[in-house]
FIMAR-124556 format. One line per 8 residues: number of its first residue (from 1); for each residue x, y, z of N, C-alpha, C. Coordinates in steps of 0.1 Angstrom, whole numbers. Layout:
# FIMAR-124556
NUM) X/Y/Z/X/Y/Z/X/Y/Z  ...;
# end
This chain:
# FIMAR-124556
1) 437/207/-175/425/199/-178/428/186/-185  440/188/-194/443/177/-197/446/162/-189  449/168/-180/455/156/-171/445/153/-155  435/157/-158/426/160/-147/419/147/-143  422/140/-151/414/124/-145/429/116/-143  440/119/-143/451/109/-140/458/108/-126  462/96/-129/465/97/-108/481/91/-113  494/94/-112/505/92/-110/510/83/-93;
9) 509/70/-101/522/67/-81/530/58/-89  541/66/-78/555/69/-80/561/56/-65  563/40/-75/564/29/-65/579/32/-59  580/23/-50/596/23/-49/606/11/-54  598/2/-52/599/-14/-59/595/-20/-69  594/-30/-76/587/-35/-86/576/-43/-79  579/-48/-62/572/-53/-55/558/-41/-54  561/-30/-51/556/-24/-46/547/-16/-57;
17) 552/-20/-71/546/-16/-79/532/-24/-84  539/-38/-85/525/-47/-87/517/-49/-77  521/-45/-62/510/-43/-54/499/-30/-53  506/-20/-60/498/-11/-61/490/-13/-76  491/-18/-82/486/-21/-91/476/-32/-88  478/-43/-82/466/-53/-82/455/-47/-67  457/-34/-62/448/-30/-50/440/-22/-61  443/-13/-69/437/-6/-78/428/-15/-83;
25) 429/-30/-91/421/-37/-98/413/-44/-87  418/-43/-77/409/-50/-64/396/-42/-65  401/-32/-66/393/-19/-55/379/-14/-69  388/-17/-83/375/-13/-95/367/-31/-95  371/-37/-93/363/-51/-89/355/-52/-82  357/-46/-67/345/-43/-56/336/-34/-65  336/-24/-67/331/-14/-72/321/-13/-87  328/-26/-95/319/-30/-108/324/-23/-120;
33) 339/-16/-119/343/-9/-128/348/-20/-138  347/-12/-155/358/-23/-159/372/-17/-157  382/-23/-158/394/-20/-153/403/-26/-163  412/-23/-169/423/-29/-176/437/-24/-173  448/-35/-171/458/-31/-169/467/-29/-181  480/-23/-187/485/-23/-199/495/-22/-201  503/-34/-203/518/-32/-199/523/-42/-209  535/-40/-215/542/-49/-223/555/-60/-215;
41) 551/-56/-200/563/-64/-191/555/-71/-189  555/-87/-192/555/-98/-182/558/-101/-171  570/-100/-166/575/-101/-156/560/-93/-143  561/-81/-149/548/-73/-139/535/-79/-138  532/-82/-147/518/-94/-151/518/-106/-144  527/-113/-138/529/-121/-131/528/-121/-118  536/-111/-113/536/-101/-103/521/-100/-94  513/-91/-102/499/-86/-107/493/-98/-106;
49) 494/-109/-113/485/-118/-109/484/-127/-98  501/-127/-91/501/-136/-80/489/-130/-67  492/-111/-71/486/-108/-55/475/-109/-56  465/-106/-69/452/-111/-73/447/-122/-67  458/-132/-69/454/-148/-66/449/-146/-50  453/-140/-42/455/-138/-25/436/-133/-23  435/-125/-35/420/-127/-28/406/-130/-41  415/-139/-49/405/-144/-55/400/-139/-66;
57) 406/-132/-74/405/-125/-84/416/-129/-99  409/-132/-105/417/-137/-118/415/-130/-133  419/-123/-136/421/-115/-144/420/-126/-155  412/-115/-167/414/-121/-180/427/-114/-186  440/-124/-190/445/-120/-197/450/-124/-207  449/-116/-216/452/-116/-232/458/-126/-235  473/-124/-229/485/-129/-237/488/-144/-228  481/-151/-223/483/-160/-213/491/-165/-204;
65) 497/-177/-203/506/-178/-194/516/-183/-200  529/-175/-199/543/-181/-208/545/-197/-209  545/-205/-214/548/-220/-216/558/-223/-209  570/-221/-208/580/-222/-204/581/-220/-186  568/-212/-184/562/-214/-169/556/-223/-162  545/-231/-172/538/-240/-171/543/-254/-163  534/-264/-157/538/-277/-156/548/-279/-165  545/-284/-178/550/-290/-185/565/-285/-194;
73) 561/-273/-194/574/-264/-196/585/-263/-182  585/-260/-170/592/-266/-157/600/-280/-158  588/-285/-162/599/-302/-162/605/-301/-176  602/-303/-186/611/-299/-195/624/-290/-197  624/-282/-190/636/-270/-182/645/-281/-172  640/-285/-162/644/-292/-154/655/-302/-161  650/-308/-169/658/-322/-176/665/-315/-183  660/-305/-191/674/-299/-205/682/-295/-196;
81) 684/-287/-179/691/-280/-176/704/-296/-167  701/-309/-168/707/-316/-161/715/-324/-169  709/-323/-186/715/-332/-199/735/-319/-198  742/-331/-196/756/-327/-197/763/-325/-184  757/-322/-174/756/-322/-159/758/-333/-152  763/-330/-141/767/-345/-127/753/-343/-118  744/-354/-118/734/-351/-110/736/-349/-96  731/-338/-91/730/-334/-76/719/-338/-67;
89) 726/-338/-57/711/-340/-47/698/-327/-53  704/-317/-49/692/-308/-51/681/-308/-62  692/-314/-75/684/-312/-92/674/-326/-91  683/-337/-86/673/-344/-82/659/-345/-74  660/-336/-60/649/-339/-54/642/-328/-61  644/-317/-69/636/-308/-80/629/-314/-86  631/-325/-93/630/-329/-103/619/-341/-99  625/-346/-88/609/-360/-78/597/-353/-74;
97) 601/-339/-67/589/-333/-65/578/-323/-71  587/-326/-84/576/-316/-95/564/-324/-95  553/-318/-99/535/-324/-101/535/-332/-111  542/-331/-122/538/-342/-135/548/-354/-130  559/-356/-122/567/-365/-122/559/-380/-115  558/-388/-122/550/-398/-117/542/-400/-115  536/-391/-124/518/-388/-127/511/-399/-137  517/-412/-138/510/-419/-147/506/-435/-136;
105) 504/-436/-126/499/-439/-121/497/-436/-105  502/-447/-93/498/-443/-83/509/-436/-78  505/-424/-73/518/-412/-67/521/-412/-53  510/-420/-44/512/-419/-29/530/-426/-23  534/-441/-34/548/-444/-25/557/-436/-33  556/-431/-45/565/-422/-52/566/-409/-41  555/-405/-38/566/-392/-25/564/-394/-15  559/-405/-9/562/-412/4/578/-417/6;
113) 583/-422/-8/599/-422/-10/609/-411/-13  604/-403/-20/606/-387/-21/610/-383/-8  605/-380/-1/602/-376/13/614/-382/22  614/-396/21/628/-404/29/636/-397/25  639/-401/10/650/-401/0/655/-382/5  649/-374/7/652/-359/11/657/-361/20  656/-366/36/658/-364/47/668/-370/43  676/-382/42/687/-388/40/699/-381/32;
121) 692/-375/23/700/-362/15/709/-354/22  697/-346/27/694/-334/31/701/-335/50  705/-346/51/713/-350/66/722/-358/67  726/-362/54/741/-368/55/748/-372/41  740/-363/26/745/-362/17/741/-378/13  748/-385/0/761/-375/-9/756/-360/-13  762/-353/-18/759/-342/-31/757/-348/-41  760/-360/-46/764/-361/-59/757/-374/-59;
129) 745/-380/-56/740/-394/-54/738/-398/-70  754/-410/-69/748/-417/-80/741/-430/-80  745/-435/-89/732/-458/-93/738/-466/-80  751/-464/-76/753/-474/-69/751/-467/-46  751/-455/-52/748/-450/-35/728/-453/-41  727/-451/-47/710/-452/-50/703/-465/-45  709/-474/-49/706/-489/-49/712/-490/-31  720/-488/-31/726/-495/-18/709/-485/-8;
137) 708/-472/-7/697/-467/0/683/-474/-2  683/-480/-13/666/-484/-17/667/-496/-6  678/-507/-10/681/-518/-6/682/-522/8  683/-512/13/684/-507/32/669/-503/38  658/-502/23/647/-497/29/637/-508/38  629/-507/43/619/-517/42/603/-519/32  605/-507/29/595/-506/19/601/-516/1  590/-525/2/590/-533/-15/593/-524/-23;
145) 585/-518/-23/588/-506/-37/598/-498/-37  608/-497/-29/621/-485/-25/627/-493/-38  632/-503/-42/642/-509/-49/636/-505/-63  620/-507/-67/617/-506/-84/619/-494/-82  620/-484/-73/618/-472/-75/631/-462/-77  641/-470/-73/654/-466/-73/657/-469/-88  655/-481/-90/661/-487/-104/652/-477/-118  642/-473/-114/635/-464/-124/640/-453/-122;
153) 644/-448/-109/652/-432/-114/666/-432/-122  673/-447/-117/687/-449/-124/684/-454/-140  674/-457/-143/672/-462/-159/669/-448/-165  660/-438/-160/658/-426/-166/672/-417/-168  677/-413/-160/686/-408/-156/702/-405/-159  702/-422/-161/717/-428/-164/722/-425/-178  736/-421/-177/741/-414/-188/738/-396/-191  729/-388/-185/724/-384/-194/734/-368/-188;
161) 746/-373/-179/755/-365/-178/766/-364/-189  763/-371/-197/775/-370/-208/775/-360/-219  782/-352/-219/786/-340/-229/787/-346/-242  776/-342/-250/781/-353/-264/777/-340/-273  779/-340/-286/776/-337/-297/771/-341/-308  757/-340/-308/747/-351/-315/739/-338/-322  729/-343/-337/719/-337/-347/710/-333/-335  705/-322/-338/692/-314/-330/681/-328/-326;
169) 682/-333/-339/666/-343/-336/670/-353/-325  685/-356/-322/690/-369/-314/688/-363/-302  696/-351/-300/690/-343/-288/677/-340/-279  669/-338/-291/656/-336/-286/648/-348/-283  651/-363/-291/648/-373/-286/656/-379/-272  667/-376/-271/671/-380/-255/664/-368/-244  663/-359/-247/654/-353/-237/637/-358/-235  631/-358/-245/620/-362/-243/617/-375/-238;
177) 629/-383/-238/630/-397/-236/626/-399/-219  638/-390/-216/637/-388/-206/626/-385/-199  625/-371/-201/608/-361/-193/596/-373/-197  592/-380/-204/585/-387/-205/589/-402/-199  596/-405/-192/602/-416/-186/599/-412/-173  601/-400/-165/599/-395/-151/583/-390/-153  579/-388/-163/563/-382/-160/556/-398/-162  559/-408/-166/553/-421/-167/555/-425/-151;
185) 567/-426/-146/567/-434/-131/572/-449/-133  574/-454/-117/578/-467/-122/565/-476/-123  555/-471/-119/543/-480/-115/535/-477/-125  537/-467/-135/524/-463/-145/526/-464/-158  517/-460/-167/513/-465/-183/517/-448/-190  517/-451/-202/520/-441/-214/528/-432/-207  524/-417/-208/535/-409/-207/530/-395/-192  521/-398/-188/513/-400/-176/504/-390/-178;
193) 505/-377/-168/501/-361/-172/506/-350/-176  513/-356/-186/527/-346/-197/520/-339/-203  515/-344/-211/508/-339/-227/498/-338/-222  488/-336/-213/474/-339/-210/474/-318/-205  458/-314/-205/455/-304/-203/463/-294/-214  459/-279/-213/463/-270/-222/474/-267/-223  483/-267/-213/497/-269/-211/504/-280/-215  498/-290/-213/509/-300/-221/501/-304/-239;
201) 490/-300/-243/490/-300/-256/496/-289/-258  499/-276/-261/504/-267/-263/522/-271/-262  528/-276/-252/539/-282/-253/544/-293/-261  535/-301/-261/535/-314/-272/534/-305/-290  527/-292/-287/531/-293/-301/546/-286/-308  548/-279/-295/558/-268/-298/573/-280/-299  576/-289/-295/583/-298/-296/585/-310/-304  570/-309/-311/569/-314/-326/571/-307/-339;
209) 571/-299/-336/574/-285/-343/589/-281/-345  599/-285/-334/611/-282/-333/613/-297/-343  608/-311/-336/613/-323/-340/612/-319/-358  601/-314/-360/599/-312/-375/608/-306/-385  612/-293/-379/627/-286/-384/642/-290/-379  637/-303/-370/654/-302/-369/663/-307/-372  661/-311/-389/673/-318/-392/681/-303/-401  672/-291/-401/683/-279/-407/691/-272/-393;
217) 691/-280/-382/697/-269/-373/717/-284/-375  713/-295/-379/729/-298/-380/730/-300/-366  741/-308/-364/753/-311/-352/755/-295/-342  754/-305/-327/750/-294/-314/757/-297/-306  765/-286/-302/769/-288/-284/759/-289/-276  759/-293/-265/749/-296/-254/743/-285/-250  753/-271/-248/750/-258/-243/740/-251/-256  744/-253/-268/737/-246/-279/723/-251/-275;
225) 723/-268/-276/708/-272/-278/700/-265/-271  703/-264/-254/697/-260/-241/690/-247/-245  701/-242/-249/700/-223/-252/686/-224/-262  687/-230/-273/675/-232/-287/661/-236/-280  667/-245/-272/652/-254/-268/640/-244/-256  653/-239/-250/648/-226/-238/641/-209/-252  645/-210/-258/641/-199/-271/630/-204/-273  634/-216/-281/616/-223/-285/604/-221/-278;
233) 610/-225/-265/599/-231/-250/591/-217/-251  595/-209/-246/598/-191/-240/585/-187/-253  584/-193/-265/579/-186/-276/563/-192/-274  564/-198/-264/548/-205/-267/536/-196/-251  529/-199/-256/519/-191/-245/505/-203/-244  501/-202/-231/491/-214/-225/483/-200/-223  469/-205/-230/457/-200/-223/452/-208/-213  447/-205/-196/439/-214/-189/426/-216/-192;
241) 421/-221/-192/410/-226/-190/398/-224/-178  403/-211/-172/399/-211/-157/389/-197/-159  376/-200/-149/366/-188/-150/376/-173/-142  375/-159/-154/381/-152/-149/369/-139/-150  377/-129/-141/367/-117/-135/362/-111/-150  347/-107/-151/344/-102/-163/347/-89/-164  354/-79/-153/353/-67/-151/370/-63/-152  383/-73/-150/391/-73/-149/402/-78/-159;
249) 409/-73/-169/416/-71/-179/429/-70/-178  437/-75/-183/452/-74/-184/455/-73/-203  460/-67/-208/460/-61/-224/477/-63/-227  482/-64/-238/493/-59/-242/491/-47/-247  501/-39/-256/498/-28/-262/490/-30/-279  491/-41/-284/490/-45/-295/470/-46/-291  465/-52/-275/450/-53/-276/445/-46/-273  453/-35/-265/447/-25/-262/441/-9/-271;
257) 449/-11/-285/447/-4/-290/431/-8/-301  422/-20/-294/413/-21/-304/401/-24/-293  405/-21/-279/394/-24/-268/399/-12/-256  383/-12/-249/382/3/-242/378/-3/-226  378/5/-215/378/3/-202/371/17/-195  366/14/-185/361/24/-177/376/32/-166  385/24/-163/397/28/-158/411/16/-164  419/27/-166/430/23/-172/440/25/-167;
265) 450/14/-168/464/14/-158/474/11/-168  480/22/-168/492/20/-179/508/17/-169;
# end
């Protein structure tokens, strides 16, 4: 009797797990149940919400969306992971085709040149494109703007392979120098769509917050900084802003012990 209302499935995957999991929340959504899921794994939450997304279902969840996942968390990842590094084709074209990159003004020749700049990559190298293969490709273009555009990825960019050992705050200011130098563009004003929406104020503060303590963290290798700044990032959570299902719940263990559900998915 005790166990008379519980249904046990036994997945084979973690794929297969959050798919049985978001058919369940599908299926009490048609139906008008409330429904909560309750898990302390993220990773499955994620999972869970991508297959959601497929038919339109957006769960209210608790604990939001990790920062370090976000827009503005991505490109900040991006940059910390290239500070000390030889730039590559790949990190590069990562890093042109992200959403915030050259979001401060007009974006259409920014990946109209993207786009070239790939195929040329991506069909006869270098690996390793640096200022002077950069310039010679803009210079060969016919598009006006290939050359300002080249010279803004080499001003952003330049140096920031050098292994140095600098105070937390010097660090954090050449990074941000940076990420806000590629989210500005060559063609645009301030610091473009960085800091803008819940994602990038939530990022903007967690980074002022570091800037604010960090003259107790002292002189950094390049690898420590990366490691601290990725800890930091990781610690922040974005709520969206987006209408979600009133019937449909995602909990940690900490909300769930103070709110109730018609069906429960542990």
């Amino acid at each position: 009797p005790a166990t008379e209302g519980l249904t046990l499935i036994e997945a084979d995957s973690p794929r297969d797990e959050a798919l049985a999991v978001a058919l369940v929340l599908r299926e009490a959504a048609e139906a008008g149940t409330r429904c909560a899921l309750i898990t302390p794994d993220r990773g499955l939450t994620r999972q869970v919400e991508a297959a959601l997304d497929r038919w339109g279902i957006r769960p209210d969840d608790s604990a939001g969306k990790p920062l370090a996942l976000s827009a503005p968390g991505r490109l900040l990842r991006h940059v910390g992971a290239l500070m000390g590094r030889k730039l590559t084709s790949e990190a590069l074209l990562t890093l042109l085709k992200h959403p915030l990159v050259a979001s401060g003004g007009e974006r259409g020749p920014h990946l109209l040149l993207t786009r070239e700049l790939e195929l040329k990559l991506r069909r006869n190298g270098p690996p390793f494109p640096d200022a002077l293969w950069l310039r010679e490709w803009a210079g060969a273009r016919k598009e006006e703007a290939a050359l300002p555009w080249a010279e803004w990825m080499i001003a952003a960019l330049v140096g920031l392979e050098q292994a140095v050992i600098l105070p937390l705050a010097d660090h954090l200011a050449r990074h941000l120098r940076v990420t806000e130098e590629l989210a500005r563009g060559p063609w645009g004003s301030d610091t473009g769509e960085l800091w803008l929406e819940a994602a990038g104020i939530e990022a903007q503060r967690v980074v002022c917050e570091l800037a604010t303590d960090a003259e107790a963290a002292g002189r950094l290798a390049l690898h420590d900084y990366r490691n601290l700044f990725d800890a930091v990032l990781n610690r922040g959570e974005v709520r969206q802003d987006v209408q979600t299902h009133p019937l449909i719940m995602v909990w940690g263990t900490l909300e769930a012990r103070v709110q109730g559900a018609d069906l429960v998915i542990l």
